[in-house]
Structure formats: C-alpha cells, structure tokens
DOFI-902184 format. One record per residue (C-alpha): chain; x, y, z; residue number from 1. Coordinates in nm, 2 decimals. Layout:
BEGIN
{r "A"; {X; Y; Z}; NUM}
...
end
This chain:
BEGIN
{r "A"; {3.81; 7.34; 7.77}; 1}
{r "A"; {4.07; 7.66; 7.82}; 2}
{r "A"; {4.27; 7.62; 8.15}; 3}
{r "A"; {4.14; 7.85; 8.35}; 4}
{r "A"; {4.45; 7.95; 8.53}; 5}
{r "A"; {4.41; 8.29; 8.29}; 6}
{r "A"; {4.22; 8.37; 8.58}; 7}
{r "A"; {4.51; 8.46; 8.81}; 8}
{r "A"; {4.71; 8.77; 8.81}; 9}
{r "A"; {5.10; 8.66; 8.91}; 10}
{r "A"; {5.08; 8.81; 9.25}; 11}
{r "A"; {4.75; 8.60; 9.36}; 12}
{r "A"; {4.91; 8.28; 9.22}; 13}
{r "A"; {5.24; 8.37; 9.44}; 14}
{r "A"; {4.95; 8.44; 9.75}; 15}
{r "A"; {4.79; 8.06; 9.68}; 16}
{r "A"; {5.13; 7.88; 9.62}; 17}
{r "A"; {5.24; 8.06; 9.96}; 18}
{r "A"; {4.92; 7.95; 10.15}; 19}
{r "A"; {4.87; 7.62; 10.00}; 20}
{r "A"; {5.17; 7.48; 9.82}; 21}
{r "A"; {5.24; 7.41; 9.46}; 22}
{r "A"; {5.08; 7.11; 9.47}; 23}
{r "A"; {4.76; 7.21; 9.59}; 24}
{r "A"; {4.77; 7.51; 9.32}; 25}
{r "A"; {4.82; 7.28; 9.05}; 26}
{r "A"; {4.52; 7.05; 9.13}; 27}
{r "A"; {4.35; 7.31; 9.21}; 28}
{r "A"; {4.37; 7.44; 8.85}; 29}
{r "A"; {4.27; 7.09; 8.75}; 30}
{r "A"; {3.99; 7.11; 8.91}; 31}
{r "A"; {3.91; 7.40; 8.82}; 32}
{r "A"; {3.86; 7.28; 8.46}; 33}
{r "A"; {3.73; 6.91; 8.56}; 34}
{r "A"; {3.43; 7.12; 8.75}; 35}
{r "A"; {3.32; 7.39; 8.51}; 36}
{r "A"; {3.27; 7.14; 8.27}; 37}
{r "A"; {3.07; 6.90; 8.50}; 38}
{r "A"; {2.90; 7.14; 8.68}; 39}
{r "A"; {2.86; 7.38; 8.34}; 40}
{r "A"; {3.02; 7.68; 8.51}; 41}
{r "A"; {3.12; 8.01; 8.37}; 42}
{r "A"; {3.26; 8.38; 8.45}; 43}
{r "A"; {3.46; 8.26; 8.75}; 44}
{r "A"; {3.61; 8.50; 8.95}; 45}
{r "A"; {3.87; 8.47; 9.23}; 46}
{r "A"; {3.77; 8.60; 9.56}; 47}
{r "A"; {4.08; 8.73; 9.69}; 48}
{r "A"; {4.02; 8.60; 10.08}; 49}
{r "A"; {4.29; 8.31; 10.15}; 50}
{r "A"; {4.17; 8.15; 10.46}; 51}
{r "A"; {4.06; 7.74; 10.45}; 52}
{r "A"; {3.97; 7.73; 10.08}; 53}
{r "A"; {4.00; 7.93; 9.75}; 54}
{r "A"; {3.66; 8.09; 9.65}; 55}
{r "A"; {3.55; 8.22; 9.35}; 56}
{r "A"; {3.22; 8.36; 9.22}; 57}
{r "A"; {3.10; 8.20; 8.88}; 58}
{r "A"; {2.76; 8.13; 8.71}; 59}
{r "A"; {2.61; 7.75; 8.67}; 60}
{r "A"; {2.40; 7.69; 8.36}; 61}
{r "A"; {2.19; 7.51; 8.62}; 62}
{r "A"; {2.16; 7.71; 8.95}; 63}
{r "A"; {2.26; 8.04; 8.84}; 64}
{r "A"; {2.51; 8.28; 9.07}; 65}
{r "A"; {2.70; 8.04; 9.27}; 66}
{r "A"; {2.99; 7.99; 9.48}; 67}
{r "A"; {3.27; 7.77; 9.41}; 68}
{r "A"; {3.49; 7.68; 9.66}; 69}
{r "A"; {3.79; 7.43; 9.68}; 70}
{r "A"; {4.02; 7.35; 9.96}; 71}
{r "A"; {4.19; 7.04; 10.12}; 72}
{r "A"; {3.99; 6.74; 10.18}; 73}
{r "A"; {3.97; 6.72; 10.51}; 74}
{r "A"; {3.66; 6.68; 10.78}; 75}
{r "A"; {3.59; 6.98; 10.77}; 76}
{r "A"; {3.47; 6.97; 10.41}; 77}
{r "A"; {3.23; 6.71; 10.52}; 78}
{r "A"; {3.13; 6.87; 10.83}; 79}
{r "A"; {3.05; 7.21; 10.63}; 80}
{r "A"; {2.82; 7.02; 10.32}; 81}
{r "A"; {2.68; 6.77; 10.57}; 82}
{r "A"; {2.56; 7.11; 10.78}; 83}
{r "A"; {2.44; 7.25; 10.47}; 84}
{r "A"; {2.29; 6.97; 10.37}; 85}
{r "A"; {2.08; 6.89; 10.73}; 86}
{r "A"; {1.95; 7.29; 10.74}; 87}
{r "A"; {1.82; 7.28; 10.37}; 88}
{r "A"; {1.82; 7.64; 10.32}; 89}
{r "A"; {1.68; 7.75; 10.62}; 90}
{r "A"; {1.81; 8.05; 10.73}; 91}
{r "A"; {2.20; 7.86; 10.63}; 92}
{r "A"; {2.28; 7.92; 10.21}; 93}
{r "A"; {2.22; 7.61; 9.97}; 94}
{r "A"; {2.51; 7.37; 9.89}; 95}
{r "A"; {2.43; 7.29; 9.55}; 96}
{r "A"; {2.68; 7.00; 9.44}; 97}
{r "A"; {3.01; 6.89; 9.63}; 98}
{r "A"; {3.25; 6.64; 9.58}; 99}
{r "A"; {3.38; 6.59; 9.95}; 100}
{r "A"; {3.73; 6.37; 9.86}; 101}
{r "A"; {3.80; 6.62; 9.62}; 102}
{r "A"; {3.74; 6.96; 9.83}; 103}
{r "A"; {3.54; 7.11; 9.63}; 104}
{r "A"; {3.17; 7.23; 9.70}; 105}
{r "A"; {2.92; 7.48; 9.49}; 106}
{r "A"; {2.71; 7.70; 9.72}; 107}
{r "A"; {2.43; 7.90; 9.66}; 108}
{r "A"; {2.57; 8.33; 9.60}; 109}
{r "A"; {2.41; 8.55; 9.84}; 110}
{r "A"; {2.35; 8.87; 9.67}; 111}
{r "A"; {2.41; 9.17; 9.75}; 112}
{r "A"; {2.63; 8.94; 10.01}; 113}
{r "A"; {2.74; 9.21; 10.21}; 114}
{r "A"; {2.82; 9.08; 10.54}; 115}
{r "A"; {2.67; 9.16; 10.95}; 116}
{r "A"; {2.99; 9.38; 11.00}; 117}
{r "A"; {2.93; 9.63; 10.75}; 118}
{r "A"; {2.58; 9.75; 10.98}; 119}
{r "A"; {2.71; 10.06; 11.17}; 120}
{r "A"; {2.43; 9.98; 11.42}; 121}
{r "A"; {2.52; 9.77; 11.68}; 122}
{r "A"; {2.13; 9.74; 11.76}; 123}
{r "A"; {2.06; 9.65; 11.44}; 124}
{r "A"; {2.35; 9.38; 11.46}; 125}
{r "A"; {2.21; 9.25; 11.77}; 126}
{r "A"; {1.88; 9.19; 11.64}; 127}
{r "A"; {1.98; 9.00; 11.32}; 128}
{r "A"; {2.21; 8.77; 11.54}; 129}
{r "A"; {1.90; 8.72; 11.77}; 130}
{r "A"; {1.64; 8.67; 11.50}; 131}
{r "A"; {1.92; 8.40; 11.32}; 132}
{r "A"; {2.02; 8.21; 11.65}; 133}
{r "A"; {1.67; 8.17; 11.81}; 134}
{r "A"; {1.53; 7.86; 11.75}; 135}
{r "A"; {1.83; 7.78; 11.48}; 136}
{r "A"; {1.92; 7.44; 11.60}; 137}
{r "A"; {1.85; 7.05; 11.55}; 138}
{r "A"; {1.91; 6.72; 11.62}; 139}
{r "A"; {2.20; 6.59; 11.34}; 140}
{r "A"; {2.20; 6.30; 11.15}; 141}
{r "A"; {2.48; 6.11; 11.24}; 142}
{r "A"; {2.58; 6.32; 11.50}; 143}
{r "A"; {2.87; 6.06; 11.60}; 144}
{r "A"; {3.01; 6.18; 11.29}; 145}
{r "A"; {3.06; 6.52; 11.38}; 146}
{r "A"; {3.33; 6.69; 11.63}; 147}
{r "A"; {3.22; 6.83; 12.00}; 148}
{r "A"; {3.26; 7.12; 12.11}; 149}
{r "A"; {3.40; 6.98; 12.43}; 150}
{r "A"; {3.63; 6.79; 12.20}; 151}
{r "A"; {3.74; 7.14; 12.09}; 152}
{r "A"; {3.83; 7.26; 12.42}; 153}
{r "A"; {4.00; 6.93; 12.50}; 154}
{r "A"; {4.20; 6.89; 12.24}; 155}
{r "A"; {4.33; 7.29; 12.28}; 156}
{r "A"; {4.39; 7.25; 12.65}; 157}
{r "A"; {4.58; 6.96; 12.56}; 158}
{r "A"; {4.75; 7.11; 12.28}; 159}
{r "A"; {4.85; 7.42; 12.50}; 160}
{r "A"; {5.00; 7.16; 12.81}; 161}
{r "A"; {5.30; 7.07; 12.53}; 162}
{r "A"; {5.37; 7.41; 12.48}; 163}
{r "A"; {5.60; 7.56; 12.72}; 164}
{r "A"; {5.63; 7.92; 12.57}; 165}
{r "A"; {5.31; 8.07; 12.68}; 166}
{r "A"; {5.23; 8.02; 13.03}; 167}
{r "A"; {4.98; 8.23; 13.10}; 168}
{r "A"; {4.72; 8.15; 12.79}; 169}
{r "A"; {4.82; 7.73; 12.92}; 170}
{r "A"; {4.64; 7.85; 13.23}; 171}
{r "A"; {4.36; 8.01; 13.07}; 172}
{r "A"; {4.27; 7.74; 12.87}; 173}
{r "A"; {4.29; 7.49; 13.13}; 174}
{r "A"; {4.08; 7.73; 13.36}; 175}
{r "A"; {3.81; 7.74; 13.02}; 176}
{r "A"; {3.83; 7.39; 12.95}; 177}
{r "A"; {3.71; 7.32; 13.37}; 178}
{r "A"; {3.44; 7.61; 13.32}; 179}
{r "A"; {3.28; 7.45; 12.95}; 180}
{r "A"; {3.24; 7.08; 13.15}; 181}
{r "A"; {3.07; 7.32; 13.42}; 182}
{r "A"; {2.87; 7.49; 13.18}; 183}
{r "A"; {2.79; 7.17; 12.97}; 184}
{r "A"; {2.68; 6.99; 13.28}; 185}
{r "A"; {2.33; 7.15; 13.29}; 186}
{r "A"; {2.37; 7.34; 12.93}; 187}
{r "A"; {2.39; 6.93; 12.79}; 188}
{r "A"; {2.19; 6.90; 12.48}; 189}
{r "A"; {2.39; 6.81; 12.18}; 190}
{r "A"; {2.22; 6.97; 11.86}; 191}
{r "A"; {2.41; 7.06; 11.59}; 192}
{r "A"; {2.58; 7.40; 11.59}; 193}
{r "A"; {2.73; 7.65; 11.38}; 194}
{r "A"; {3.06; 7.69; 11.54}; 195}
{r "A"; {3.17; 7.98; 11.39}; 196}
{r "A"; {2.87; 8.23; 11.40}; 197}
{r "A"; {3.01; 8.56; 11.36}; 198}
{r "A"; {2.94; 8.90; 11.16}; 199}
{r "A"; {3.15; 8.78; 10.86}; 200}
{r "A"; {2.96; 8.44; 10.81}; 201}
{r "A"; {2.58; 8.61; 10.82}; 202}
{r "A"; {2.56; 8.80; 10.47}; 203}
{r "A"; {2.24; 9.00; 10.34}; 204}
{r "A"; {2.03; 8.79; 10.09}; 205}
{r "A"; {1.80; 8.96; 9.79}; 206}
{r "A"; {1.50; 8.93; 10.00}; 207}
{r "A"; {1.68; 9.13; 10.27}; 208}
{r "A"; {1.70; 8.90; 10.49}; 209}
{r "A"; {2.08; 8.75; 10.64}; 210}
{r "A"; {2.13; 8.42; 10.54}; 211}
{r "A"; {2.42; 8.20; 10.73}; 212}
{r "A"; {2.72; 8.06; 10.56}; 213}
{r "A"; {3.04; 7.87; 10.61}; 214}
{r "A"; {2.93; 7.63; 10.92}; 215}
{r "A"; {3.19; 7.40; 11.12}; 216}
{r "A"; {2.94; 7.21; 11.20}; 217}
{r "A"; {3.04; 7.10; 11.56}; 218}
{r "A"; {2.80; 6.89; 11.84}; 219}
{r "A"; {2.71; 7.12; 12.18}; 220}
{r "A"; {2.48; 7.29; 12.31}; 221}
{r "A"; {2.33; 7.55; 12.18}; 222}
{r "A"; {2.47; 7.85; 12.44}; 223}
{r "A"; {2.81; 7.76; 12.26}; 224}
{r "A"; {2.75; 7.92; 11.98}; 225}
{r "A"; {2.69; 8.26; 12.09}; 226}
{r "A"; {3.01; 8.40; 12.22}; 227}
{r "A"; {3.21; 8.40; 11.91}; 228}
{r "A"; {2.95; 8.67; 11.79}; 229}
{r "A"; {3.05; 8.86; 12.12}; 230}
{r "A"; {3.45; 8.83; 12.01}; 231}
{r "A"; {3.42; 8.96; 11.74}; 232}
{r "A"; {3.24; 9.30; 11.84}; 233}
{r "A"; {3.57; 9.33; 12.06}; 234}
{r "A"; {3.80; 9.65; 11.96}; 235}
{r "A"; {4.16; 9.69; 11.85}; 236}
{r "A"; {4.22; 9.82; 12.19}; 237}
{r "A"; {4.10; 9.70; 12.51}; 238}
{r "A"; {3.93; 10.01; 12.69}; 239}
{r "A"; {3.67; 10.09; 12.94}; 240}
{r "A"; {3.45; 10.20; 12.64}; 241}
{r "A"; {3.49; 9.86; 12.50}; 242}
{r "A"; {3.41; 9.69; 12.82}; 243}
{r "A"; {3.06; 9.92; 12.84}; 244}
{r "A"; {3.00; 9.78; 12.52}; 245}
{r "A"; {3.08; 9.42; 12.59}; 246}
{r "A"; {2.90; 9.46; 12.91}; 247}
{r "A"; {2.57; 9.62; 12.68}; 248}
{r "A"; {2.57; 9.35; 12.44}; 249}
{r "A"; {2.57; 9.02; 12.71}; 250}
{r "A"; {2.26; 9.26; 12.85}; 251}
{r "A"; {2.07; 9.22; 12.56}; 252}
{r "A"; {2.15; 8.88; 12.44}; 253}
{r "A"; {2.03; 8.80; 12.82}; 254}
{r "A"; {1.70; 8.96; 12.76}; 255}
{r "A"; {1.63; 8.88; 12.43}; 256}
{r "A"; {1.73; 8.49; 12.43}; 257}
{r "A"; {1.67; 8.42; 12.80}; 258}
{r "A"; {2.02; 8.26; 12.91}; 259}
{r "A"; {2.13; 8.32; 13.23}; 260}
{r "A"; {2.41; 8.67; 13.18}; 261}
{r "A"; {2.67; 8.47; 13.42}; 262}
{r "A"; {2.65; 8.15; 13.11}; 263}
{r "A"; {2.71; 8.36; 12.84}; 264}
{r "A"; {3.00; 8.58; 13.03}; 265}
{r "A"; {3.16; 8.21; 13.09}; 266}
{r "A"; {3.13; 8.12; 12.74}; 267}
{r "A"; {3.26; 8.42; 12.59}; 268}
{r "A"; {3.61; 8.35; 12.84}; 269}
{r "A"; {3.58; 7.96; 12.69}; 270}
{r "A"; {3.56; 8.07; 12.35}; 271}
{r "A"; {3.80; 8.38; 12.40}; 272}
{r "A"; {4.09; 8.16; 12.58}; 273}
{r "A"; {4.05; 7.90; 12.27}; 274}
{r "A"; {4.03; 8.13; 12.02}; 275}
{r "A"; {4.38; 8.29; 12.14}; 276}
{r "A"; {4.52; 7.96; 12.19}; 277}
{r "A"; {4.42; 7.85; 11.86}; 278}
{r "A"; {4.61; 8.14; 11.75}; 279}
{r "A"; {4.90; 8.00; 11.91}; 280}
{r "A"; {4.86; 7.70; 11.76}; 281}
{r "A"; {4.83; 7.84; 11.43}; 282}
{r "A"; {5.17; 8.02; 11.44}; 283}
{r "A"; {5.10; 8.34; 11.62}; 284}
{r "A"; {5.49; 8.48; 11.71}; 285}
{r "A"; {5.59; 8.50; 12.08}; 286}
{r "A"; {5.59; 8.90; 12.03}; 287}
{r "A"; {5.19; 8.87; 12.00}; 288}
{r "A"; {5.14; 8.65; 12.27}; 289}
{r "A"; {5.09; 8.95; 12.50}; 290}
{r "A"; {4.86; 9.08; 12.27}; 291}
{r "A"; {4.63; 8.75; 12.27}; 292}
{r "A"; {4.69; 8.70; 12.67}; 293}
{r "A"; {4.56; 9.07; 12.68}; 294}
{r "A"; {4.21; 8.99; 12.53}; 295}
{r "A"; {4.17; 8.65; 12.75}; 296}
{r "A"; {4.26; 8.87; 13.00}; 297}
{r "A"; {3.96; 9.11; 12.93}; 298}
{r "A"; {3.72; 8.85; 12.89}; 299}
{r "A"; {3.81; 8.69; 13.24}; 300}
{r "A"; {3.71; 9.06; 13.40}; 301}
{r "A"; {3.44; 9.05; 13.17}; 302}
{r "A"; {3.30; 8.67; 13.34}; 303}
{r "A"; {3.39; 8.82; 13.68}; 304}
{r "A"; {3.24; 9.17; 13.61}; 305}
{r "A"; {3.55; 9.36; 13.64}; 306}
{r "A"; {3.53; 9.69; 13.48}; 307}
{r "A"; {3.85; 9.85; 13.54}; 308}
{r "A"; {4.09; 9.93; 13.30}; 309}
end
C-alpha cells in the first residue's frame, strides 16, 4: 500500500514533529498504512487541530465516514474507548474499532459536525447542553479503572504546592480542592462522567440532533460535569457584561436541572482554579499568569455573588 505521508503538506509535518516528536510522527505514519489496510480506509484527510491526538477524516469500506484518530498510548486512550464503549451511542458518537496500545481509535463522523459554539443563541446553547446532560449518566463498568474527579483536584493542588512561582493560583487551588470534598460530601454518587463537556465536544449530527464526543471519562458526580460548559461561555475580557451573562446562565441551569445555584457557582470556581492551574502545569509563561489568576479571580466573585468590576 502507498505511504500515506503524501498526505501532509511540509508545514503540517513541521506542526506534528513540533507537538509530538519525530518519533511519534514516524509511527504515526506507520500506522497510518498498518490501519487503512486493516480497517479498509480511504480518502484520509488531516484535520489540522493538534491537541492530544492527530485526527483525520477518511471513509471505511465497512462503516462509512469515520474518524481516525491516533495519539500516545496512554490512559486516556482507554478511558475515551472504554466511555464510548459503556454509552453505545447514546447521545455520545460510536467508536467503531480501536487498538488501545497502539493509540489509535476509529469513531463514528458526525456530519455536518459543526460544533455547540458556532449557535449564536446562547438560549439555544443552553437548551442543547440541558437536553444532553439530563439524565446522561451511569454506573461504569469497572469503575476502579477509571480516574476521580477528586483525584483531579488532588493531584493539581498537589502539583501547584511544588510550584513556587504562582502564589496566588497555589491558593486558589487549595481553597477549590477544600470546596470539591465539600461539595462531594452530599453531591457523592460516583457515575461515570464526561469530563470535558463543553461547546467544542457536542457537534450537530444528520438527524439534527448534537451528539457528544471526545469523553475523559472520569468518576464523580454528576454536578462535576457541568461547569466546564459555564468556562467556556466566559469572554476574552472580564466585564460586568460578562458577569450578567455568567450570572444568566447559572440561573437557568438552576431552573432547568434543579441543582442548588450556590453548587454550581462552587463548581464553576473548582473547575475554573484547575483549569488555570492546569495551564500552568502545561507550560503557560509567568507573563500569563495574571491573565489565568484574573479569570479564577472572576469565578471566586462569581461563587460569592460579587458583581463589581
């Protein structure tokens, strides 16, 4: 079979080498040709979006429009098809084959596949995150298996207590990490969540319908995995128009899914302080910290109903 690295200008295999490393580029490529022939793919197209894996769209002889994606082994492979795999297509995309040691998993392509974040209507957006979260979570088979989200916060906090360059978002996250085991204490069931439900992982189906894709797959309760949706409706710049709309949105996810507006205000400054942290950890330069302490900031006056800016 042809090599497919034909299918990469210079500048996108300068991107992956960057990203990944050489090594990783050239088994990717291997894999690349191992997998269309095993899993009789064609047309395959890179997705230029370098995050935790290399996409591409292609077409199986089997399935039809798929998704191929390929990225480190790692748990979070596992964590991702074993989600999949538990939901069976309902209201989450279909993993069609994976091969876990290797990193690489075909997933059912959503079509048109345009994502929550392209709706201009923020009401509209409300009511698809609703209709998807309500009633969205189980019991996981081997749920031992899986990380916690407490486990998140824990390791973070502890994470952030070695690092001596960041002060502020240290005492954030240790102030989070004592407000989850609040929260967790009477918000205790552990079904499996999302852990990373926001606009750019819900994408509009043929049917119309959003469909859910790219799960962590991470054990909590459910209130944990509403607050990342909240993030990312935040703005560029923190304002008092941005707070109104914050403060609008916390409304309605009170009404419409019936937890208390104190929990999720608590969880959105949880998932906020690790969310910045976690951009420290990733490599985030001292000259942004202010930027990230800025929006934990926000979401602290946000948990104690602060409007002021």
């Amino acid at each position: 079979m042809e090599c497919q690295s034909s299918i990469f200008t210079q500048e996108q295999i300068e991107t992956i080498v960057k990203r990944f490393g050489n090594t990783f580029f050239e088994q990717m490529l291997r894999h690349l040709d191992d997998y269309a022939e095993k899993w009789s793919l064609s047309s395959l197209q890179l997705i230029p979006s370098f995050s935790a894996n290399v996409v591409f769209t292609c077409y199986s002889e089997q399935f039809g429009h798929a998704i191929l994606k390929i990225g480190q082994p790692s748990e979070t492979i596992w964590t991702e098809v074993s989600t999949l795999r538990q939901y069976q297509g309902q209201r989450f995309c279909k993993v069609y084959e994976a091969d876990i040691e290797n990193g690489v998993i075909l997933l059912e392509r959503l079509q048109p596949g345009t994502t929550l974040r392209d709706e201009s209507s923020l009401q509209q957006r409300l009511d698809v995150f609703c209709s998807l979260y309500s009633n969205l979570h189980i019991a996981a088979v081997e749920a031992e298996q899986f990380p916690t989200y407490i486990g998140w916060v824990e390791r973070i906090t502890d994470y952030m207590r070695q690092r001596h360059d960041c002060p502020e978002l240290t005492r954030h996250m240790q102030r989070a990490r004592d407000i989850c085991l609040s929260i967790a204490s009477t918000y205790s069931q552990n079904l499996l969540l999302h852990g990373d439900l926001h606009h750019d992982n819900m994408l509009l189906g043929s049917n119309g319908e959003y469909v859910i894709i790219d799960p962590k797959g991470v054990i909590g309760d459910p209130v944990f995995d509403i607050p990342r949706f909240i993030l990312n409706e935040f703005d560029e710049s923190i304002t008092e128009n941005l707070y109104e709309k914050i403060e609008e949105i916390i409304g309605v996810l009170t009404k419409k899914l019936a937890i208390p507006n104190d929990v999720i205000r608590k969880c959105l400054y949880v998932e906020t302080a690790m969310g910045m942290c976690w951009c420290v950890e990733d490599g985030s330069t001292p000259e942004e910290y202010t930027a990230l302490v800025q929006k934990v900031a926000f979401a602290e006056a946000i948990m104690n109903e602060q409007g002021t800016w």
